[in-house]
C-alpha positions as CSV (number, residue, x, y, z in Angstrom):
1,X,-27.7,-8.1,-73.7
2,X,-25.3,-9.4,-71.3
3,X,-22.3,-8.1,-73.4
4,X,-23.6,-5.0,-73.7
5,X,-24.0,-4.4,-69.9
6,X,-20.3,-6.1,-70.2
7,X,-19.2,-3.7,-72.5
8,X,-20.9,-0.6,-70.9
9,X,-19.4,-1.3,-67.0
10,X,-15.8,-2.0,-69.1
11,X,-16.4,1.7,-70.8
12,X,-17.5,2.9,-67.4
13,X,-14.8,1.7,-65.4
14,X,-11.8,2.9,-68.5
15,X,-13.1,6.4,-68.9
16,X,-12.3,8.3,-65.6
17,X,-8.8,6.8,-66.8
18,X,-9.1,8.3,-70.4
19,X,-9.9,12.0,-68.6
20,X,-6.6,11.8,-66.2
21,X,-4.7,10.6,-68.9
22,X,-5.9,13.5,-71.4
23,X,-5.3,15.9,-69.1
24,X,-1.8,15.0,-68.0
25,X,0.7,15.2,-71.3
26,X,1.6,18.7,-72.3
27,X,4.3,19.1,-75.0
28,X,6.2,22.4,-75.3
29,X,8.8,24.5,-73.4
30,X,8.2,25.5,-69.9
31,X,7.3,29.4,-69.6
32,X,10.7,31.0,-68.0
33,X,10.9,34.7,-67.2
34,X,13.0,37.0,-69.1
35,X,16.0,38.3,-67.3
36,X,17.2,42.2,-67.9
37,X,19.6,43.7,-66.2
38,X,18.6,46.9,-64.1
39,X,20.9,49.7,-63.2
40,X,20.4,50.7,-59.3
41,X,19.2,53.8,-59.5
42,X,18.5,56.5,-62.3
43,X,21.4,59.2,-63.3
44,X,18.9,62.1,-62.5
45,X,16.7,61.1,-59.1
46,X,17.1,59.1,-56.1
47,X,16.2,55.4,-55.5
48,X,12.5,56.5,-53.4
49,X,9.4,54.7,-53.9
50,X,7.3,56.3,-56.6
51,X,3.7,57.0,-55.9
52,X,0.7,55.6,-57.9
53,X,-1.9,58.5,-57.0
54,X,-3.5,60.5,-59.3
55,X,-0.4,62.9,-60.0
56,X,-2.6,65.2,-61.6
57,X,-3.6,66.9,-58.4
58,X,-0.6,67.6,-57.6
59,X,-1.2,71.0,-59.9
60,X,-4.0,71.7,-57.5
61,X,-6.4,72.6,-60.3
62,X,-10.0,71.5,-60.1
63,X,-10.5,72.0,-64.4
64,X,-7.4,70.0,-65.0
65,X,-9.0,67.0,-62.9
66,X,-12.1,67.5,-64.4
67,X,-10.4,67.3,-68.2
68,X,-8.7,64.1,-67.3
69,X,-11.8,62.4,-65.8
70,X,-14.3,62.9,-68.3
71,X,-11.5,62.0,-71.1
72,X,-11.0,58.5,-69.0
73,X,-14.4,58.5,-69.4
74,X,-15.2,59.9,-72.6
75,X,-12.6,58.9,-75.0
76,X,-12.9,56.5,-78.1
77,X,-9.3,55.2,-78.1
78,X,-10.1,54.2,-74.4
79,X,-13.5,52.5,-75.5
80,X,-11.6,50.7,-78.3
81,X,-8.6,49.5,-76.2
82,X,-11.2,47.9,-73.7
83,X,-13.5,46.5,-76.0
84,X,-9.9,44.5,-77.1
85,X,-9.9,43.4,-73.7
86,X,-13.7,41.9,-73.5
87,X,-12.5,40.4,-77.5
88,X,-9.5,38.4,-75.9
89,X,-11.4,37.3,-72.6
90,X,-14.0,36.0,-75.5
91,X,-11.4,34.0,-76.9
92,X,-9.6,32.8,-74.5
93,X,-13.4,31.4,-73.3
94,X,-14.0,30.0,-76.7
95,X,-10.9,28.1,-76.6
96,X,-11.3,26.8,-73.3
97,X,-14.6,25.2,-74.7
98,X,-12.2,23.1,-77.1
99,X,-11.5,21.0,-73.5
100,X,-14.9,19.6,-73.7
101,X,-16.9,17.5,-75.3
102,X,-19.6,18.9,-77.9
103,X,-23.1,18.1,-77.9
104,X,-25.1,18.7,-81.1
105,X,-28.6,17.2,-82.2
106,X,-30.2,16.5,-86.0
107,X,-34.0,16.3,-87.0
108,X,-35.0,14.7,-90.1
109,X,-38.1,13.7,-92.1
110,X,-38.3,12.4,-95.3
111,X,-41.1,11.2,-98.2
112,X,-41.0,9.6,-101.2
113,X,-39.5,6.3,-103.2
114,X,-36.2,6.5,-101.8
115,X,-35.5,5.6,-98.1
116,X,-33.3,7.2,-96.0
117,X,-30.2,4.9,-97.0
118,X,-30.7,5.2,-100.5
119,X,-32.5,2.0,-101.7
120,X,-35.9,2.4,-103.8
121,X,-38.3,1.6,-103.0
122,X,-41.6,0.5,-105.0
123,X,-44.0,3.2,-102.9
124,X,-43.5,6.3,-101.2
125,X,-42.4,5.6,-97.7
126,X,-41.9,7.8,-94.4
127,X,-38.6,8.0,-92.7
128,X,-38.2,10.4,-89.2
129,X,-34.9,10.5,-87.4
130,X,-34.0,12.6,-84.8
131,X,-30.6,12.1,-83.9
132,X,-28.6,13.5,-80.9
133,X,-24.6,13.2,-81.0
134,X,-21.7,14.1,-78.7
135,X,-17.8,14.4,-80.0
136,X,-14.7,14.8,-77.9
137,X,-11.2,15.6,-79.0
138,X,-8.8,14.1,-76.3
139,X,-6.2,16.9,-75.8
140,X,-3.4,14.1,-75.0
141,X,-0.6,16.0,-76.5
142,X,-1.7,19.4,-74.4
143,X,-2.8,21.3,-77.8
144,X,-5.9,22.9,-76.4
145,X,-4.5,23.6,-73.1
146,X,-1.0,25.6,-74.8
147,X,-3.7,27.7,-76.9
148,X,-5.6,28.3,-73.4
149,X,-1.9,29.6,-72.2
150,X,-1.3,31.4,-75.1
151,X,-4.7,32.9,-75.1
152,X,-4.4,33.5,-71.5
153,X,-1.2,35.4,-71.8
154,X,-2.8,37.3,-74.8
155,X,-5.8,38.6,-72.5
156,X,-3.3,40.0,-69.4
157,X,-1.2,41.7,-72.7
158,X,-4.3,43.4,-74.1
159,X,-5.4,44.2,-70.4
160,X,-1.9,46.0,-69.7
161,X,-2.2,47.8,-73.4
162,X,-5.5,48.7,-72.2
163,X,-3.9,50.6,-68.8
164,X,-0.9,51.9,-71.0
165,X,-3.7,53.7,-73.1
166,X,-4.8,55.2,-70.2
167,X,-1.5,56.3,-69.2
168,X,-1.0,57.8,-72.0
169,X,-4.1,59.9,-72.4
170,X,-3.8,61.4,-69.5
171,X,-0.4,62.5,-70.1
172,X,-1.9,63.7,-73.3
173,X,-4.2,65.8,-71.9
174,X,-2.7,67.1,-69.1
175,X,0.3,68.4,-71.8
176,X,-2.2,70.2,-74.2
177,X,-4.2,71.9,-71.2
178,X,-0.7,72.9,-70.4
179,X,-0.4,74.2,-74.4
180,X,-3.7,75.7,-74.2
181,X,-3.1,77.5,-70.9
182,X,0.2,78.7,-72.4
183,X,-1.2,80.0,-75.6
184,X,-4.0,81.6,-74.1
185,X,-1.4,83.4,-71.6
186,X,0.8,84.2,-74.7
187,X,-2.2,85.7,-76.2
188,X,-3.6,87.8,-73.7
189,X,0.0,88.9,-73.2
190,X,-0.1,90.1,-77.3
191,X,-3.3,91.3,-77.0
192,X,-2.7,94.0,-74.5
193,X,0.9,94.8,-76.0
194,X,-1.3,95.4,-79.2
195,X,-3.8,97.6,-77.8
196,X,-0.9,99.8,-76.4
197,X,1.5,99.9,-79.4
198,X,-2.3,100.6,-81.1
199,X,-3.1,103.8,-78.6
200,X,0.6,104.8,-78.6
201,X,1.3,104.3,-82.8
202,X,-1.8,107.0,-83.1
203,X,-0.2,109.5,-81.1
204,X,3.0,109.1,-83.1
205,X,0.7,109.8,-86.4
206,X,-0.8,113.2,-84.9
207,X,2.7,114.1,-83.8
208,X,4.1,113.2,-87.4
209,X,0.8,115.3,-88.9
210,X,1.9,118.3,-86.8
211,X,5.5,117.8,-87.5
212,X,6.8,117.1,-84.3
213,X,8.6,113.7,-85.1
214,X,9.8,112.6,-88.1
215,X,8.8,109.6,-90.5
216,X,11.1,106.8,-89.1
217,X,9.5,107.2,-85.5
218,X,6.5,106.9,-87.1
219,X,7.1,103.6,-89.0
220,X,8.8,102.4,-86.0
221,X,5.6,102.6,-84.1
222,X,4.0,101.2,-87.3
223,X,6.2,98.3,-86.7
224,X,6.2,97.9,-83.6
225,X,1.8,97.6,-83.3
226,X,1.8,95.0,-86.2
227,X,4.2,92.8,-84.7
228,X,2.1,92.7,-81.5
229,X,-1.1,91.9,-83.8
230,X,0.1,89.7,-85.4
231,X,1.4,87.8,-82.8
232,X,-2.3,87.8,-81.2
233,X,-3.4,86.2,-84.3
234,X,-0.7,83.5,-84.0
235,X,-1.5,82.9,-80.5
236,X,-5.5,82.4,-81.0
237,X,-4.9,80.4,-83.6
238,X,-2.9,78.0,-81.3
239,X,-5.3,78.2,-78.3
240,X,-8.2,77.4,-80.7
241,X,-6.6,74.6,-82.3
242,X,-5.5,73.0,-78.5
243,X,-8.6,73.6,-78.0
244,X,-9.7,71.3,-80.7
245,X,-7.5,68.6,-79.5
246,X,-8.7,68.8,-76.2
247,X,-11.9,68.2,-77.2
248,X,-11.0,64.9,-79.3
249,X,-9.6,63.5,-76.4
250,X,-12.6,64.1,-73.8
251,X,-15.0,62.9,-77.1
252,X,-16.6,66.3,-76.8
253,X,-17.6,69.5,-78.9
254,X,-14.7,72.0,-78.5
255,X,-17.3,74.7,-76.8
256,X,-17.9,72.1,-73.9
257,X,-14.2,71.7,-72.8
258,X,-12.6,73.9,-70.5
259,X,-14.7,76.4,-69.5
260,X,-13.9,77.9,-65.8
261,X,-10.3,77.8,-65.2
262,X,-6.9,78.8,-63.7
263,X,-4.3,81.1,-65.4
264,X,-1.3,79.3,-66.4
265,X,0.5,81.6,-64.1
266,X,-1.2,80.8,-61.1
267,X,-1.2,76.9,-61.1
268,X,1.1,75.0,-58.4
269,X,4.6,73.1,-59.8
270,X,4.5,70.0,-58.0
271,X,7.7,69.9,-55.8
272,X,10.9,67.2,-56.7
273,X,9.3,63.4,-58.0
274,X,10.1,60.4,-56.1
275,X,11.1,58.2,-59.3
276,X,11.7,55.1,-57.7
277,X,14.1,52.4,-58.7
278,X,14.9,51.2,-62.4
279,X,13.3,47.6,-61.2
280,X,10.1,49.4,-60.5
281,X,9.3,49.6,-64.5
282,X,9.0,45.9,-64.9
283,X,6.2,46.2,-63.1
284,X,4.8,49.5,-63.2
285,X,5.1,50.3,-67.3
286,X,2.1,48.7,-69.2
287,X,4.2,48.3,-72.1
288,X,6.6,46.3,-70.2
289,X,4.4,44.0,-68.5
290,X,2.2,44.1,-71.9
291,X,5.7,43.2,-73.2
292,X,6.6,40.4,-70.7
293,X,2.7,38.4,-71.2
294,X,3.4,38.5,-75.0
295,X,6.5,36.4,-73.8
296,X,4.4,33.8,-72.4
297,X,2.2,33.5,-75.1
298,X,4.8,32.9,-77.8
299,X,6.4,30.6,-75.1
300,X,2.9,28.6,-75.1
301,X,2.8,28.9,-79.1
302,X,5.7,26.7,-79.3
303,X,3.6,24.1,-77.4
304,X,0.8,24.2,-79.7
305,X,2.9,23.8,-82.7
306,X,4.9,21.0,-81.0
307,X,1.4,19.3,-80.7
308,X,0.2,19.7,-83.9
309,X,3.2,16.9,-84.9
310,X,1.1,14.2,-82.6
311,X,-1.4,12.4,-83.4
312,X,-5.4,13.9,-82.3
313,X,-7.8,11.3,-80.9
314,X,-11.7,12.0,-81.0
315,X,-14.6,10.0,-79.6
316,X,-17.7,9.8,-80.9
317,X,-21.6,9.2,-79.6
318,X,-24.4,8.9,-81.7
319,X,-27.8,8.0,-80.1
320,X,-31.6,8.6,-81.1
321,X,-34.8,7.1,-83.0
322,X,-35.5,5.8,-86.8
323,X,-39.1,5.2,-88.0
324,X,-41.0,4.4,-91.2
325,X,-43.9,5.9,-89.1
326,X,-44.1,8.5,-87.1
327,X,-46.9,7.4,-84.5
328,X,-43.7,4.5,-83.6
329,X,-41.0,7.0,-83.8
330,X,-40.3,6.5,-80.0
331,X,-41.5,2.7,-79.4
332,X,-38.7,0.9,-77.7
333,X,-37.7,-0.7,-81.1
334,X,-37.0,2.5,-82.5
335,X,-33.9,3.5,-80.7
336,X,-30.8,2.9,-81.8
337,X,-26.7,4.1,-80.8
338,X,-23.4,4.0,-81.7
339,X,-20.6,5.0,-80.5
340,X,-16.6,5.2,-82.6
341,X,-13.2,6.5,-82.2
342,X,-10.7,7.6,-84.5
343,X,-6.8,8.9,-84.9
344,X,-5.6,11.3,-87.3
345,X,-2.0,12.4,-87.5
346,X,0.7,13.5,-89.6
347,X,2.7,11.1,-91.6
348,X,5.0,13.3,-93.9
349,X,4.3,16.9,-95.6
350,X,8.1,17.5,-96.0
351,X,8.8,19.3,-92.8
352,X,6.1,21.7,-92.8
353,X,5.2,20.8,-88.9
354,X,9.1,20.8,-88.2
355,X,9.3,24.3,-89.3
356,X,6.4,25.7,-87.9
357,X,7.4,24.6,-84.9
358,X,11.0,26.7,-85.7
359,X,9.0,29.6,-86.4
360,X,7.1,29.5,-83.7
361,X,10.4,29.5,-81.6
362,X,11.8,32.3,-83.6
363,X,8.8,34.3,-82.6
364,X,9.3,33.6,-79.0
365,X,13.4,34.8,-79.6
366,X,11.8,38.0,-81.1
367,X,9.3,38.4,-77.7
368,X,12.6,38.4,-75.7
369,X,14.2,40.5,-77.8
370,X,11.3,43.0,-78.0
371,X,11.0,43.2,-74.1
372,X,14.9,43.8,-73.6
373,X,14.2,46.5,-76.4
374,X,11.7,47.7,-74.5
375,X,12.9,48.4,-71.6
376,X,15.9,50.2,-72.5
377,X,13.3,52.3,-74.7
378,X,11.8,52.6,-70.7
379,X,15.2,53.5,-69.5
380,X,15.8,56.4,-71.6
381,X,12.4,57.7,-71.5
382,X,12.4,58.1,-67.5
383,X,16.1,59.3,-67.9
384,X,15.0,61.6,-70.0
385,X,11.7,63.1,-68.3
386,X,13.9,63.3,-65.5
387,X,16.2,65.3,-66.8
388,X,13.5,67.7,-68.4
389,X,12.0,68.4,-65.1
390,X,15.4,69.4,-63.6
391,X,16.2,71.8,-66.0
392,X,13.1,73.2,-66.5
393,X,12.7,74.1,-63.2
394,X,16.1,75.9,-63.3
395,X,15.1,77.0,-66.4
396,X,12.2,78.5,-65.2
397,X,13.7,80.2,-62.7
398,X,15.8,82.2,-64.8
399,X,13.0,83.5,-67.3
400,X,11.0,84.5,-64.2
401,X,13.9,86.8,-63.3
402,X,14.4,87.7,-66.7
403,X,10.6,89.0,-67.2
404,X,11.3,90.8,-63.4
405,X,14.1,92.5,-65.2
406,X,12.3,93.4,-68.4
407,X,9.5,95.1,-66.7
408,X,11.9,97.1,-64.7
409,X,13.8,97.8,-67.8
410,X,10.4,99.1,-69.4
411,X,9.5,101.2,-66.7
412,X,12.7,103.0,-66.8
413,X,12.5,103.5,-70.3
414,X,9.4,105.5,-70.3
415,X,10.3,107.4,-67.8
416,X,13.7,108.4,-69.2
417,X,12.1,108.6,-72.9
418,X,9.4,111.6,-71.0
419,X,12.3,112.8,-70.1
420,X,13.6,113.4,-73.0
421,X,17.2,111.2,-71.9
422,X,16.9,108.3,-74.9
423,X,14.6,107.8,-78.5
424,X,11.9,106.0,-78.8
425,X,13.9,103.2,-80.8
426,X,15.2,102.5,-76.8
427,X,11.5,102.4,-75.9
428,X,10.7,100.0,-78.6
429,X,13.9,98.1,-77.9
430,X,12.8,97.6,-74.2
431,X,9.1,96.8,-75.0
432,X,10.3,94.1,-77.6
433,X,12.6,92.6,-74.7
434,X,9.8,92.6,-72.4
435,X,7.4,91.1,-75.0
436,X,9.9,88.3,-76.1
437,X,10.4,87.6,-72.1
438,X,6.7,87.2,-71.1
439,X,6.3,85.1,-74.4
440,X,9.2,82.5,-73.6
441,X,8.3,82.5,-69.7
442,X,5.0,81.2,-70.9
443,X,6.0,78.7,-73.1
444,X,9.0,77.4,-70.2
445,X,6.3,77.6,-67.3
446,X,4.2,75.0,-70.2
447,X,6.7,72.8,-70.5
448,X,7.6,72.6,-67.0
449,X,4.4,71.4,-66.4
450,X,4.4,69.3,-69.2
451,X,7.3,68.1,-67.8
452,X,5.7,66.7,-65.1
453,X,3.3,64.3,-67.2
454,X,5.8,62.9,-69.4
455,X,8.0,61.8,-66.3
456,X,4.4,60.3,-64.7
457,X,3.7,58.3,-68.2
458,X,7.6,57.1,-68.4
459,X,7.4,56.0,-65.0
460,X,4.4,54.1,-65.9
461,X,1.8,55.7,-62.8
462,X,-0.7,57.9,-62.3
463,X,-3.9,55.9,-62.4
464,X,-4.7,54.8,-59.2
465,X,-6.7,56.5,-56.4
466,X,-5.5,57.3,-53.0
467,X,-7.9,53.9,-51.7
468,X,-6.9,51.7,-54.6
469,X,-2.7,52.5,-53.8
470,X,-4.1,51.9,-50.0
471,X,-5.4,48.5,-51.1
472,X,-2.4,47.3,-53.2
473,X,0.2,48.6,-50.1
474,X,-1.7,46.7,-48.2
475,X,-1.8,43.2,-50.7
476,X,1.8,43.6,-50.9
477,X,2.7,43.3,-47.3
């Protein structure tokens, strides 16, 4: 008895010793940033800070708000990406259970000639056991704790994919309202050009009936109406289908969409975007912070294959009662314990640890590589939206006074072909310019809005409210 108490104040005294010693040796590289190198400014804006509110308002349009906050909230891709998120928190928990020791329990009762450790036994005899155990892998080598990093870094990666899905549905919807707006302008614009070639292609056929023009007039008109109609046709087809789209990204039926809303013609452009500078995207962009946490955990996957070539230590407890009856089954004489320890480790399996732990740094060169990639991919993507919103705007500028011109060209040419000065092949001529004009204005005014949303999603913005940018000015100072 004394030895035991010996024994059990020697465990006691050694164990607070075995903890700080599992817990301080962790093989594996130490995480180090990756470096890119980041022009000054961008080639088509100036270095000013770029704003994080909800750009969207910017178009002062109430439906267009509305669109983007029920598809935030609506939308399955959205749902998806986050339930990803709550997957890699799981994980990283489950793994971080791995640190700790395990506590399980077994309940058994037998019957019959054979006892419990396999003798025979002349009668039947009873045999209860209940038997409570505890294990504990000592993560000397840091195994655990890398896959905690790893699983870690993992989490923040999903977290950011999860934010860049957001980013990019709302630049997804914002561009096909745009396309619907457009084609619903385009439309009405073929609609009424139909109804007047219509009115004014009869009249030609009562004036060929009576003789007073000849055939090609009349086929001109002829002409002239069905390329307006069909035009309508092409345009409802595209409103209904961005329509459609719409309503897969707000997870709704197509009827429950839009509903109220502002002509195309009558939103607000937002005036000249404050880009930022080119260092901002390593912080701002999703991708490239999603890019930079998959970094760490390959970093932290090295460290977990490094420690796979150590040995693994595990303690062992076993404690509980044995009976041959079940009325003694907890009598002071019934309980029993033990308690073990083992090491298991590699001794030869031609290299195969070696190389995974080469692999595993190969993976980690391919991270880099991938987040250098990425940002140029980040580069030329704001480069490019930036460009798009200059030269739309001037772009814009010259259709408007190109559909000016058109309806004053129209105008004239009525008035001159009632008076008898040109043919109606002029008329036709100026109501196909002005057609042509309204129908390009339409789709430019589109994609200068469009414009817009593709700089906000390159930038990597556009998701925070007015109070959470206040909060994170605030943290940063």
């Amino acid at each position: 008895m004394m030895r035991f108490d010996m024994n059990k104040r020697y465990f006691i005294r050694i164990f607070p010793l075995i903890v700080l010693f599992a817990g301080s040796c962790t093989v594996g590289p130490k995480f180090k940033a990756p470096v890119v190198e980041t022009p000054p400014r961008y080639m088509g804006a100036a270095g000013t800070a770029a704003t994080d509110l909800y750009w969207w308002q910017l178009f002062d349009d109430t439906t267009l708000t509305r669109l983007i906050a029920t598809a935030i909230e609506n939308n399955r891709n959205v749902e998806i990406a986050f339930s990803r998120v709550e997957q890699a928190r799981l994980t990283l928990k489950e793994t971080r259970a791995g640190l700790w020791p395990s506590v399980s329990y077994g309940v058994t009762g037998q019957y019959g000639t054979e006892s419990f450790i396999g003798l025979k036994s002349d009668k039947p005899v009873e045999t209860y056991i209940i038997k409570p155990s505890i294990s504990w892998e000592l993560d000397l080598f840091g195994k655990i704790r890398r896959m905690s990093e790893a699983d870690r870094a993992q989490l923040l990666a999903t977290d950011r994919a999860a934010q860049g899905v957001l980013v990019s549905l709302v630049a997804e919807v914002a561009s096909t309202y745009f396309s619907y707006l457009q084609y619903e302008y385009a439309g009405e614009t073929a609609r009424q050009t139909s109804i007047s070639r219509e009115a004014t292609y009869a009249l030609q056929q009562q004036s060929y009936a009576i003789g007073s023009i000849d055939e090609l007039q009349l086929r001109q008109g002829e002409a002239a109406y069905a390329t307006a109609a069909a035009a309508n046709a092409q345009y409802e087809r595209a409103s209904e289908q961005a329509l459609h789209a719409l309503s897969l990204l707000l997870g709704q039926n197509p009827s429950q969409v839009v509903g109220k809303h502002t002509p195309l013609v009558d939103l607000r452009i937002p005036a000249e975007v404050p880009a930022g500078l080119p260092s901002d995207l390593l912080a701002r962009r999703p991708d490239m912070v999603e890019a930079y946490y998959q970094v760490m955990a390959a970093n932290a996957q090295i460290g977990v294959a490094q420690a796979m070539r150590f040995p693994s230590i595990a303690l062992t407890g076993n404690g509980g009662v044995f009976s041959e009856e079940f009325k003694k089954l907890f009598d002071h004489n019934a309980w029993m314990w033990s308690a073990a320890g083992g090491i298991t480790g590699p001794v030869f399996n031609f290299g195969a640890n070696k190389r995974r732990v080469q692999i595993m740094r190969e993976k980690h060169r391919e991270a880099i590589m991938n987040y250098e990639q990425c940002f140029l991919q980040a580069l030329r993507e704001v480069e490019d939206a930036l460009t798009a919103v200059r030269t739309y705007r001037t772009q814009l500028e010259s259709m408007l006074t190109l559909v000016t011109a058109a309806e004053k060209a129209d105008r004239l040419s009525q008035q001159q072909y009632a008076a008898g000065q040109i043919s109606y092949l002029d008329v036709l001529e100026t109501q196909r310019t002005l057609f042509d004009a309204q129908s390009d204005y339409a789709e430019t005014l589109s994609a200068t809005m469009s414009s817009y949303a593709t700089l906000y999603k390159a930038l990597g913005g556009g998701i925070m409210s007015p109070e959470e940018s206040a909060e994170k000015s605030a943290a940063t100072q």
